[in-house]
C-alpha positions as CSV (number, residue, x, y, z in Angstrom):
1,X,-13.0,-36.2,-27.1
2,X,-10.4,-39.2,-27.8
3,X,-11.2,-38.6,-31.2
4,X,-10.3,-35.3,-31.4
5,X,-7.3,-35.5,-29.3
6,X,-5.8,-38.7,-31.7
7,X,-6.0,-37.1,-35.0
8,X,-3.5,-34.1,-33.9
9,X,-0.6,-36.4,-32.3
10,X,-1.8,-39.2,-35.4
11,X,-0.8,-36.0,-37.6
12,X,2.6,-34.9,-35.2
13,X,3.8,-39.1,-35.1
14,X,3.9,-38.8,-39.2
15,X,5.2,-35.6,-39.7
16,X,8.2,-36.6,-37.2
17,X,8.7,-39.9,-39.7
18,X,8.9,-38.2,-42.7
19,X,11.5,-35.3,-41.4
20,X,13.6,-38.2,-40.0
21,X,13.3,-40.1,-43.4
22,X,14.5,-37.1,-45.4
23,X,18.9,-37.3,-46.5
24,X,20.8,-35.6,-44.4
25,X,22.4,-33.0,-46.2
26,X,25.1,-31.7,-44.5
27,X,28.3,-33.4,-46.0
28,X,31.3,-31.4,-46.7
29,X,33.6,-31.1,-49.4
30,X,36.7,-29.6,-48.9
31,X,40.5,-29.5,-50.4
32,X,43.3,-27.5,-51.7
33,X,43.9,-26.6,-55.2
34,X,47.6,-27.1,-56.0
35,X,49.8,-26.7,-59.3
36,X,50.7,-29.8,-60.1
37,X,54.3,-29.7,-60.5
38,X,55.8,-27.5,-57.7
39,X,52.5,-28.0,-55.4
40,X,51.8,-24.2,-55.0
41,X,48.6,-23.1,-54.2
42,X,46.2,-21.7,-57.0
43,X,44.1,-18.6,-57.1
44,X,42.0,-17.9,-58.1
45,X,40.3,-21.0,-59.1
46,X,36.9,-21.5,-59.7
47,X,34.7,-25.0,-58.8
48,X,31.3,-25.5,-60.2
49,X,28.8,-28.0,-59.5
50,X,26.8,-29.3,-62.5
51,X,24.0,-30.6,-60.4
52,X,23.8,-27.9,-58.2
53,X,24.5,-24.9,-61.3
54,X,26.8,-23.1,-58.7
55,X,30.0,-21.6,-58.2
56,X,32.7,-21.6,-55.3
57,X,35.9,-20.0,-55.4
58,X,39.0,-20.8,-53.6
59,X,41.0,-18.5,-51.4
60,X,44.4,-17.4,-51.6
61,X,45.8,-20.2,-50.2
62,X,43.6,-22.5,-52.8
63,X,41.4,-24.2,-50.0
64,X,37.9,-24.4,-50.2
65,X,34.9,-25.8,-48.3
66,X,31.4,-26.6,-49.5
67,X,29.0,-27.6,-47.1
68,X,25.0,-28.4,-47.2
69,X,26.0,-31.2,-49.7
70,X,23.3,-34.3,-49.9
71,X,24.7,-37.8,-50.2
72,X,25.3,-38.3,-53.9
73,X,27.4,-38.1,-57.4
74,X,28.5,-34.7,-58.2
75,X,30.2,-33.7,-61.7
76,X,32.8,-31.1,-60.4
77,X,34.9,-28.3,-62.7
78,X,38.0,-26.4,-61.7
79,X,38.8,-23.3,-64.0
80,X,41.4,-21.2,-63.8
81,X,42.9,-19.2,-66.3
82,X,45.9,-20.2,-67.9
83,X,45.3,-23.5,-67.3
84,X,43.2,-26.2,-69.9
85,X,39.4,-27.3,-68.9
């Protein structure tokens, strides 16, 4: 009966250490996209993540947010047009 009663909460005690040993990705990134010389807000402006192969736009006001981020290096891009890559 001990046995049988170990091997579940054995199994329970390791699956709890490896949820707690995955990253916690919930970081944010978050700004305004502004013209550089008269600080006005750009839109629409688009930001793409190499890593992640996705796209976020900003709104009117040129903010954005991007959350569920993992700790790491990201390559970002802003296009926009009239403006150079």
């Amino acid at each position: 009966m001990l046995r049988a009663l170990l091997l579940p909460v054995l199994l329970l005690v390791l699956h709890a250490g490896y949820v707690s040993a995955q990253p916690s990705c919930n970081l944010v990134l978050s700004g305004t996209v502004v013209e550089k010389h008269n600080s006005e807000p750009l839109y629409p402006v688009v930001i793409h993540i190499d890593e992640l192969n996705l796209d976020y736009d900003t709104d009117e006001d040129g903010k954005f947010s991007i959350g569920g981020l993992c700790p790491g290096a990201y390559t970002v891009h802003l296009h926009t047009s009239g403006y150079e890559h």
